[in-house]
C-alpha positions as a Markdown table, in Angstrom:
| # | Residue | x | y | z |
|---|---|---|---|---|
| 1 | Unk | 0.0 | 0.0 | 0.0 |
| 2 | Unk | 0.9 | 3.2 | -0.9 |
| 3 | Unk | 0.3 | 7.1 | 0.9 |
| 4 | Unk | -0.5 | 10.2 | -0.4 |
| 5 | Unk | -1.7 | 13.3 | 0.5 |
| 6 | Unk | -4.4 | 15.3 | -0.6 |
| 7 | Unk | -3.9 | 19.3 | 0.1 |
| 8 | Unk | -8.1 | 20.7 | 0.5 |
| 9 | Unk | -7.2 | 24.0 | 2.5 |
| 10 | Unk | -5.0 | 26.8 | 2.1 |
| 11 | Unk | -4.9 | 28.9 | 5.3 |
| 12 | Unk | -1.4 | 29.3 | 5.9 |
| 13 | Unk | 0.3 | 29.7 | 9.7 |
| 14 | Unk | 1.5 | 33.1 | 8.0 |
| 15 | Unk | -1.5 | 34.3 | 6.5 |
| 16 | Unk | -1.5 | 34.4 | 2.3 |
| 17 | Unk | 2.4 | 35.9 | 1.8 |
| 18 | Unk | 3.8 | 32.1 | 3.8 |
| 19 | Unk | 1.3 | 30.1 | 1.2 |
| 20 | Unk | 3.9 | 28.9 | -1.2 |
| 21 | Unk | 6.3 | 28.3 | 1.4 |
| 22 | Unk | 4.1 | 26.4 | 3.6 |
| 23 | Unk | 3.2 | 24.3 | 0.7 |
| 24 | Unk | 6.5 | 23.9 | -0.3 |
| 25 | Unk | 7.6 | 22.6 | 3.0 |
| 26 | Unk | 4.6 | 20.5 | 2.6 |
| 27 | Unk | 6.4 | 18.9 | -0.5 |
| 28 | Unk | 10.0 | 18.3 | 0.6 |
| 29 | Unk | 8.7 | 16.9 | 3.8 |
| 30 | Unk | 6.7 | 14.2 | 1.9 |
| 31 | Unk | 9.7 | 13.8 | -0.3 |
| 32 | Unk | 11.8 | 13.2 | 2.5 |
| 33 | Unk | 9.2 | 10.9 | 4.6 |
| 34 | Unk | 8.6 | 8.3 | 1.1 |
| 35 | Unk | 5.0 | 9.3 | 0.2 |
| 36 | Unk | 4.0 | 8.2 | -3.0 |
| 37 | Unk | 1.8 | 11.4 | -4.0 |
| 38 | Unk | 0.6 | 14.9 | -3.7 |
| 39 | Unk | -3.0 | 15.6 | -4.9 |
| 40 | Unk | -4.3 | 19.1 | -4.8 |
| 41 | Unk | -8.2 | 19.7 | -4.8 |
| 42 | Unk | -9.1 | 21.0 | -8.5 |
| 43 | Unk | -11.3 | 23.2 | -7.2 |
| 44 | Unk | -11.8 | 27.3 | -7.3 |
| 45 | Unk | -14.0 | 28.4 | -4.7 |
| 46 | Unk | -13.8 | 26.0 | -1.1 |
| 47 | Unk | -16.4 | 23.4 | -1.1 |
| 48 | Unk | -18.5 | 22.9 | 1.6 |
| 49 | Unk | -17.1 | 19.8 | 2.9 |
| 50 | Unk | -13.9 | 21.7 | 4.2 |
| 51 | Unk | -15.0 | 25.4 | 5.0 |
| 52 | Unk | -17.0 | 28.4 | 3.3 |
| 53 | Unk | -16.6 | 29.6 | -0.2 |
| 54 | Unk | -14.7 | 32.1 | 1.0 |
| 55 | Unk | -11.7 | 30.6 | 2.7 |
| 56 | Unk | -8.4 | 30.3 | 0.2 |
| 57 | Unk | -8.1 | 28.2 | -2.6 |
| 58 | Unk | -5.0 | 27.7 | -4.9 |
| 59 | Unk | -6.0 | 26.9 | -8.9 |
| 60 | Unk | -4.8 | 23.5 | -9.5 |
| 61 | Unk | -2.2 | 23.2 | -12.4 |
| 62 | Unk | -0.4 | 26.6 | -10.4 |
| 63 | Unk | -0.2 | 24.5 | -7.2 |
| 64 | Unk | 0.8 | 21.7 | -8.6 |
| 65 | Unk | 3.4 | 23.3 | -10.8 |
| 66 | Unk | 4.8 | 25.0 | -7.4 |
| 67 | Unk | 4.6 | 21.6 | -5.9 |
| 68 | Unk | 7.5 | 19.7 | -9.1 |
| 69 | Unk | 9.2 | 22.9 | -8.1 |
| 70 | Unk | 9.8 | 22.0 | -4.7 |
| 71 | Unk | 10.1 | 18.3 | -4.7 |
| 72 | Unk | 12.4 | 15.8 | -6.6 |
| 73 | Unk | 10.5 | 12.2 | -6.0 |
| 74 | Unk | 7.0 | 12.4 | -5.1 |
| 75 | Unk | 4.1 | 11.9 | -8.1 |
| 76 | Unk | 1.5 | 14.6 | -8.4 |
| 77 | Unk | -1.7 | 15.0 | -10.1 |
| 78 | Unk | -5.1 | 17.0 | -9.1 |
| 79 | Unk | -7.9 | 15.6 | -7.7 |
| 80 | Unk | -9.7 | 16.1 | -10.0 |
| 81 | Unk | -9.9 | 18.2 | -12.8 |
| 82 | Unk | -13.3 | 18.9 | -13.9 |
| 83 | Unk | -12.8 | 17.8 | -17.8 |
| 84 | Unk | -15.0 | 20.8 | -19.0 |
| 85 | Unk | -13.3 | 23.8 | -17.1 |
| 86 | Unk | -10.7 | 24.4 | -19.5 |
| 87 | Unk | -9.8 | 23.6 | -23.5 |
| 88 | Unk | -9.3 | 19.5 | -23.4 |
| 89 | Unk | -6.0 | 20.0 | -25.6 |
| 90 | Unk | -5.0 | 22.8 | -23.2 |
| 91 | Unk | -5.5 | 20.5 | -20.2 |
| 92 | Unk | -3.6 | 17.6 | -21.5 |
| 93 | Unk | -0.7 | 20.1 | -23.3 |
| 94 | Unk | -0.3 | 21.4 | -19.4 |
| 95 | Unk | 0.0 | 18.3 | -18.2 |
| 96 | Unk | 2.4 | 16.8 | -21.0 |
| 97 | Unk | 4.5 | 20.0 | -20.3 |
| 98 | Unk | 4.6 | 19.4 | -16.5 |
| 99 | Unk | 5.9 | 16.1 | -16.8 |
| 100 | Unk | 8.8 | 17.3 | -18.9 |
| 101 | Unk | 9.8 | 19.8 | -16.3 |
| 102 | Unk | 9.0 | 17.3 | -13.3 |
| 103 | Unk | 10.8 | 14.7 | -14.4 |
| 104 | Unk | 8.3 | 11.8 | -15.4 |
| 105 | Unk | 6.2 | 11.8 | -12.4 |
| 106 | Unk | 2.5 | 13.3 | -13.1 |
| 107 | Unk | -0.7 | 12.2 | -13.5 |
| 108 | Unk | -3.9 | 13.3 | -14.8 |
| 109 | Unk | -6.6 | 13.3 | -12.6 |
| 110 | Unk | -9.9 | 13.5 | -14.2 |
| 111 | Unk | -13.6 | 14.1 | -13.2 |
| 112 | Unk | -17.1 | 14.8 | -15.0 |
| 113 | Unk | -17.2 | 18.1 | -12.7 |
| 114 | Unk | -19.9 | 19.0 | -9.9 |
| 115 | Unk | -19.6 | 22.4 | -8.3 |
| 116 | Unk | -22.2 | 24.5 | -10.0 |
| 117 | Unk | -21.5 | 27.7 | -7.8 |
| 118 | Unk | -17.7 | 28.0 | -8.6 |
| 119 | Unk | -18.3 | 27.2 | -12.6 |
| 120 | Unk | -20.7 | 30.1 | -12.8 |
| 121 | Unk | -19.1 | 32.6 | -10.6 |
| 122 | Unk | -16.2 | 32.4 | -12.6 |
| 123 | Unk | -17.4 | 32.0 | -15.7 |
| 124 | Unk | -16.2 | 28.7 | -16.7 |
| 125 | Unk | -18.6 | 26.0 | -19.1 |
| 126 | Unk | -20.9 | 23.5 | -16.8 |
| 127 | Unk | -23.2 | 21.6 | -19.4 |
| 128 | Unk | -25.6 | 19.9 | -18.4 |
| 129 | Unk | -24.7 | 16.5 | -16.7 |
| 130 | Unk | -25.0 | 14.4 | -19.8 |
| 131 | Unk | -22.9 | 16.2 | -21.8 |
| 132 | Unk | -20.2 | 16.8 | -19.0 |
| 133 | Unk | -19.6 | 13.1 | -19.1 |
| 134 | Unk | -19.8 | 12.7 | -22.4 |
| 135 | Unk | -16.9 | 15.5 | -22.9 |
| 136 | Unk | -15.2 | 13.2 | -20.1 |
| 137 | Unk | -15.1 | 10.6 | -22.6 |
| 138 | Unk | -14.1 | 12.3 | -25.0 |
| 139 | Unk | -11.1 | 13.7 | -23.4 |
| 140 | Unk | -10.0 | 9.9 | -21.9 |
| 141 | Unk | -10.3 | 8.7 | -25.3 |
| 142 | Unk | -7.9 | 11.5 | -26.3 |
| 143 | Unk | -5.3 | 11.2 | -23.8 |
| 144 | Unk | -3.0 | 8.0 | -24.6 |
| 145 | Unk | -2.7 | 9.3 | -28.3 |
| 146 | Unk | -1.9 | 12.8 | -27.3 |
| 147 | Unk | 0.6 | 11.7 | -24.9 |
| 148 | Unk | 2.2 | 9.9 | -27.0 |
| 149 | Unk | 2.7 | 12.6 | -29.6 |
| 150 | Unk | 0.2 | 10.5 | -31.9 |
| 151 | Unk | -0.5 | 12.9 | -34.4 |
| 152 | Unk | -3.8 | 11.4 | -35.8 |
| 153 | Unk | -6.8 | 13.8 | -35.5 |
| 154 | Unk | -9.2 | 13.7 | -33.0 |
| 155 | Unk | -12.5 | 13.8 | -33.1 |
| 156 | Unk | -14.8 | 12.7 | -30.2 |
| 157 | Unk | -18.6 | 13.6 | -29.6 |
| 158 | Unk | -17.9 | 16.9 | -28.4 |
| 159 | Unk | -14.0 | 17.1 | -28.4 |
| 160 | Unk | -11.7 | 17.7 | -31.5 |
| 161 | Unk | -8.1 | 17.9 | -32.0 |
| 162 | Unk | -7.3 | 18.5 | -35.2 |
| 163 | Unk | -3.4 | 18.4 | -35.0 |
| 164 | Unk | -2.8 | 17.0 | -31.7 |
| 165 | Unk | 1.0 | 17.9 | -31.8 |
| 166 | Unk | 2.5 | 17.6 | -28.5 |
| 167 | Unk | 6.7 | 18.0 | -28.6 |
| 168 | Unk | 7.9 | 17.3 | -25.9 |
| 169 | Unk | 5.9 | 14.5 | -24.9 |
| 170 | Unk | 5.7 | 13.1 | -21.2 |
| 171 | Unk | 9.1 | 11.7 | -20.2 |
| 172 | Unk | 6.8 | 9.0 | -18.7 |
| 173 | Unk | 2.6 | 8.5 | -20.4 |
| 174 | Unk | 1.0 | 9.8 | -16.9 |
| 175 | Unk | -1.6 | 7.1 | -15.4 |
| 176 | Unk | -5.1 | 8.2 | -16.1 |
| 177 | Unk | -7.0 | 8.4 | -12.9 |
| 178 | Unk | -11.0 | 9.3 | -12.7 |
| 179 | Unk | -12.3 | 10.7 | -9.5 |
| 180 | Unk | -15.8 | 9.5 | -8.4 |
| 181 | Unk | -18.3 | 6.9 | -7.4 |
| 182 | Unk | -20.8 | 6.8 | -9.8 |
| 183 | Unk | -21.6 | 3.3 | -10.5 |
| 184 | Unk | -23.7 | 3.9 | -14.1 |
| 185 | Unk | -21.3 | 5.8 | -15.6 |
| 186 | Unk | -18.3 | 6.9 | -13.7 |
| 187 | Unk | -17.4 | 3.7 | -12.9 |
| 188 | Unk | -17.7 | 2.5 | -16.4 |
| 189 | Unk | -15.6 | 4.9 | -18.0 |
| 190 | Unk | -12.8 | 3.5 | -15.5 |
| 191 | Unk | -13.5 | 0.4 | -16.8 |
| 192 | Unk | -13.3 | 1.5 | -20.4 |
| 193 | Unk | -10.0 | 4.0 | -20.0 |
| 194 | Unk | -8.4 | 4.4 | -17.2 |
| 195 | Unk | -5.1 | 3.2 | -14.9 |
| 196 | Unk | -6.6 | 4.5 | -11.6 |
| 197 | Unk | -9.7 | 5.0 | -9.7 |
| 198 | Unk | -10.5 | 7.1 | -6.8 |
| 199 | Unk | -13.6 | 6.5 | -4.0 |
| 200 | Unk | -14.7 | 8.1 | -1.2 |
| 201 | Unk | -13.1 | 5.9 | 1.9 |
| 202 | Unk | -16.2 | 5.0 | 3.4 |
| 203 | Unk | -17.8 | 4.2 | 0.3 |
| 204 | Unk | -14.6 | 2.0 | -0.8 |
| 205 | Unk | -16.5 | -1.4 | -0.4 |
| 206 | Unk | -19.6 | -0.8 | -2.3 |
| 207 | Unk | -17.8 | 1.1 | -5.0 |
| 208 | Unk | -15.2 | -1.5 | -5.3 |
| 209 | Unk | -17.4 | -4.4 | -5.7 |
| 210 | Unk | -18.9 | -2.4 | -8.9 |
| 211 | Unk | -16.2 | -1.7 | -10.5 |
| 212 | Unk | -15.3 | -5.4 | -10.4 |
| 213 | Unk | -18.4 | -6.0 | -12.0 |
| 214 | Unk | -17.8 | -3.1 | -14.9 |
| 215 | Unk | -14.3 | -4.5 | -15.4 |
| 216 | Unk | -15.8 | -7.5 | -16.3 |
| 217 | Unk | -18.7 | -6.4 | -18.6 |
| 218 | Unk | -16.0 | -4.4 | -20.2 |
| 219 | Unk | -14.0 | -7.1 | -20.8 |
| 220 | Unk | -11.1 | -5.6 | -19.0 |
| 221 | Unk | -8.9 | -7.0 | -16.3 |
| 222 | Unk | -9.5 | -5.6 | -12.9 |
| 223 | Unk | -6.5 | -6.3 | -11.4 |
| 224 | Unk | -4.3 | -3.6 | -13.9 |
| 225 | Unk | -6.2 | -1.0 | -11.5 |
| 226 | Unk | -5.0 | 1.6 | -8.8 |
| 227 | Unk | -7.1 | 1.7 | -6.7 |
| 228 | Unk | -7.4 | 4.8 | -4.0 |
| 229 | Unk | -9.4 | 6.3 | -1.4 |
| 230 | Unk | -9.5 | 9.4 | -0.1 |
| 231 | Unk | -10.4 | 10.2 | 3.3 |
| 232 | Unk | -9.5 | 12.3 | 6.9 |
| 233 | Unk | -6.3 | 11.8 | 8.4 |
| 234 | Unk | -6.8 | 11.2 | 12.0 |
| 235 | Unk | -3.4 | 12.5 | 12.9 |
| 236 | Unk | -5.2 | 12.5 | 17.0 |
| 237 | Unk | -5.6 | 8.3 | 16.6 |
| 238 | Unk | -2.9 | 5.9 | 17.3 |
| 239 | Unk | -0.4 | 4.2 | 15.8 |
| 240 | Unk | -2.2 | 1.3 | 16.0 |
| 241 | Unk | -5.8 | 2.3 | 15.3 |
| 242 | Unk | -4.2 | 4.2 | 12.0 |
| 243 | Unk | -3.1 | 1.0 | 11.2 |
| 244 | Unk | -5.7 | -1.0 | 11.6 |
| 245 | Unk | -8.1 | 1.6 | 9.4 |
| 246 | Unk | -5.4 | 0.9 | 6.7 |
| 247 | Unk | -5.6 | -3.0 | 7.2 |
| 248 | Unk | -9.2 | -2.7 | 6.5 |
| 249 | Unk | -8.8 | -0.7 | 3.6 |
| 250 | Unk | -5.6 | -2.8 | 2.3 |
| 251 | Unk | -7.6 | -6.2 | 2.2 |
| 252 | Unk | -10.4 | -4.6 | 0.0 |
| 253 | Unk | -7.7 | -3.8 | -2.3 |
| 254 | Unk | -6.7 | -0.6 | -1.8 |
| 255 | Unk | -3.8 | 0.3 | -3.7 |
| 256 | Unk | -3.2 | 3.9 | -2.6 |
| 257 | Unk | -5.2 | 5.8 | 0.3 |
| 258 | Unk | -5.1 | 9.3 | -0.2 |
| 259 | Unk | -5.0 | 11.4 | 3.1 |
| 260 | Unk | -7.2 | 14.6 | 3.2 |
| 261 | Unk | -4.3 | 17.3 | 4.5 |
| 262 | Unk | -3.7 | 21.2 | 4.8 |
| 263 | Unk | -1.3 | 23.9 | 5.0 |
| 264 | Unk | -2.3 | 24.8 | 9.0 |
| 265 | Unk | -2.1 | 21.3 | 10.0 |
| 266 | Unk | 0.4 | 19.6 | 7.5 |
| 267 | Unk | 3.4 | 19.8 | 10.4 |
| 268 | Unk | 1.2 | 17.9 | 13.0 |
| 269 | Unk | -0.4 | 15.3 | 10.1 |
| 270 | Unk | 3.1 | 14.7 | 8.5 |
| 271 | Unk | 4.2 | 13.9 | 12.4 |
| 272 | Unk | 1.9 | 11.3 | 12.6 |
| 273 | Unk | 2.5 | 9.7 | 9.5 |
| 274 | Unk | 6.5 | 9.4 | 9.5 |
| 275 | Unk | 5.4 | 7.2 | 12.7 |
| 276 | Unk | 2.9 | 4.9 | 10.6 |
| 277 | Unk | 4.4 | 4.7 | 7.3 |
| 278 | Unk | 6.8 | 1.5 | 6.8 |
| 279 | Unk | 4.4 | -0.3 | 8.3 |
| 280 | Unk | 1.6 | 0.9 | 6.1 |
| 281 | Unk | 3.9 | 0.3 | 3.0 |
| 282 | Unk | 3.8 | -3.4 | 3.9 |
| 283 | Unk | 0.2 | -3.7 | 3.9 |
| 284 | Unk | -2.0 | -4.9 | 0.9 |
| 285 | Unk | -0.9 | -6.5 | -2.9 |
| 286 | Unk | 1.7 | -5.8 | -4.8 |
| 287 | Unk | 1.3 | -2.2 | -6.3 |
| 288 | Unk | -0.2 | -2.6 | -9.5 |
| 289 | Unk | 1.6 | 0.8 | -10.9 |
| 290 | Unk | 4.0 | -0.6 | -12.9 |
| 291 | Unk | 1.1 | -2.4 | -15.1 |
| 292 | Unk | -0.4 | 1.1 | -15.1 |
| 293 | Unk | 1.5 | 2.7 | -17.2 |
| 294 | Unk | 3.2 | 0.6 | -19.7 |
C-alpha cells in the first residue's frame, strides 16, 4: 500500500504571503518521509465539505506546478480536474508539459465536474450532466494518443483535436485516474479507460465491488487498476488504530489511500505519519503501478 496526501485548505500559519512556502515545505517533507503522491483539490472556490466559499483556494495546475518545483521524487496530479473547465487540448498540453519539467512523475486526474457555484461565478462551461460526461469521454479517449505525440486527429462527440502535436511528450505517459463513485457511468468509464480509480473511503467497499463488475462487462482485467481512497487523516488516533483503518482498507484492495491534508495542520499530520508509514507500506498486494503505465 501506498500514501499520499491530498492538500483541500490553504490557510497558511503566515496568512496568504507564507502560502507557497508552507506548501513547499509541505512537498519536501513528503519527499523526505517516502509518500508516494501529492493531490491538490481542483477546485476554485472551497467546497462545503472543508469550509466556506470564501476561505483560500490555490488553482490547480499553479499549485501543482509549485509543488514539481519543490520536490524531486514524489508523483503529483489533481484531484480532479473537472474535464470541461478548461480547452481539453490545453488541459492535456499542461499536463504533458509538467511532466517534462518534473521529471516523469504526473498524472492526470480527471472528473465529469460538480460544483455549480464556482463554474458560474467564474465563468467557466458547466453543461448539463450528460454532456459533462460525455466531454469526459471524449477527453480519456484522447489522452494516450496525445501523450504519445500521436499525431492522428481527434474527433470525439464533443471534443476535436485536429493536430494534436504535442513536442515534448511526457518523459513518462502519466496514469489516467478518474475521481468519483458513480456506478452507471463513472465507474464505467474506468473500466473502459483508465489506470486508476479514486472513492470516497467510506464508500470504498460498495464502489469497489462495482467496479469489479464493470471490469468484467467491459471485458477488462481488474486487477491492472490503482485503486485509492480518499479520506481524513486522524493525525489524534494511534499508531495502531491508524493502522488498523489501513488494514481494513488494504484487504479490500486498496492500492493507494489518499490522506485529506492542509497547510495549517500539515506539520502535525506529516508527524503522525513518518510514525505509521513502513508499516503501512507493507500492507496490501503488490502495487499494480508498474502495469499502469506501460
Amino acid at each position: 500500500m501506498e500514501i499520499g496526501l491530498h492538500p483541500v485548505t490553504f490557510r497558511a500559519p503566515g496568512g496568504p504571503g507564507d502560502t507557497g512556502a508552507a506548501l513547499a515545505r509541505l512537498g519536501r517533507r513528503a519527499d523526505d518521509l517516502g509518500v508516494h503522491s501529492i493531490w491538490p483539490m481542483d477546485h476554485l472556490f472551497q467546497i462545503p465539505r472543508f469550509g466556506t466559499a470564501d476561505e483560500p483556494m490555490l488553482e490547480g495546475f499553479v499549485a501543482l506546478t509549485w509543488l514539481a518545483a519543490a520536490t524531486e521524487r514524489v508523483e503529483l496530479g489533481l484531484l480532479a480536474t473537472a474535464a470541461t473547465y478548461r480547452a481539453p487540448g490545453l488541459t492535456l498540453k499542461a499536463l504533458s508539459s509538467l511532466d517534462v519539467l518534473a521529471g516523469g512523475r504526473t498524472w492526470l486526474g480527471l472528473g465529469a465536474g460538480w460544483n455549480e457555484d464556482e463554474a458560474v461565478g467564474l465563468g467557466l462551461p458547466f453543461p448539463p450532466l450528460r454532456r459533462r460526461f460525455e466531454v469526459l469521454d471524449d477527453v480519456l479517449r484522447a489522452a494516450r494518443g496525445f501523450f504519445a505525440d500521436d499525431r492522428a486527429p481527434f474527433r470525439g462527440t464533443h471534443v476535436e483535436l485536429p493536430e494534436p502535436r504535442n513536442v515534448p511528450a511526457p518523459l513518462r505517459r502519466p496514469p489516467i485516474l478518474v475521481a468519483g463513485g458513480g456506478e452507471q457511468r463513472t465507474l464505467r468509464l474506468v473500466a473502459r479507460h483508465a489506470d486508476a480509480c479514486n472513492v470516497l473511503e467510506d464508500l470504498a467497499a460498495p464502489k469497489i465491488a462495482v467496479l469489479r463488475e464493470r471490469c468484467e462487462e467491459e471485458g477488462q482485467p481488474f486487477d491492472r487498476l490503482v485503486i485509492s481512497t480518499t479520506g481524513p487523516f486522524g493525525p489524534t488516533d494511534s499508531a495502531e488504530r491508524t493502522l488498523d483503518r489501513l488494514g481494513r482498507l488494504a484487504e479490500l484492495g486498496v492500492d493507494l489511500v489518499i490522506l485529506d491534508t492542509g497547510l495549517a495542520t500539515a506539520d502535525e499530520e506529516l508527524d503522525h505519519l513518518e510514525r505509521i508509514l513502513p508499516a503501512a507500506r507493507a500492507l496490501g498486494r503488490p502495487w499494480p503501478q508498474a502495469r499502469a503505465v506501460t
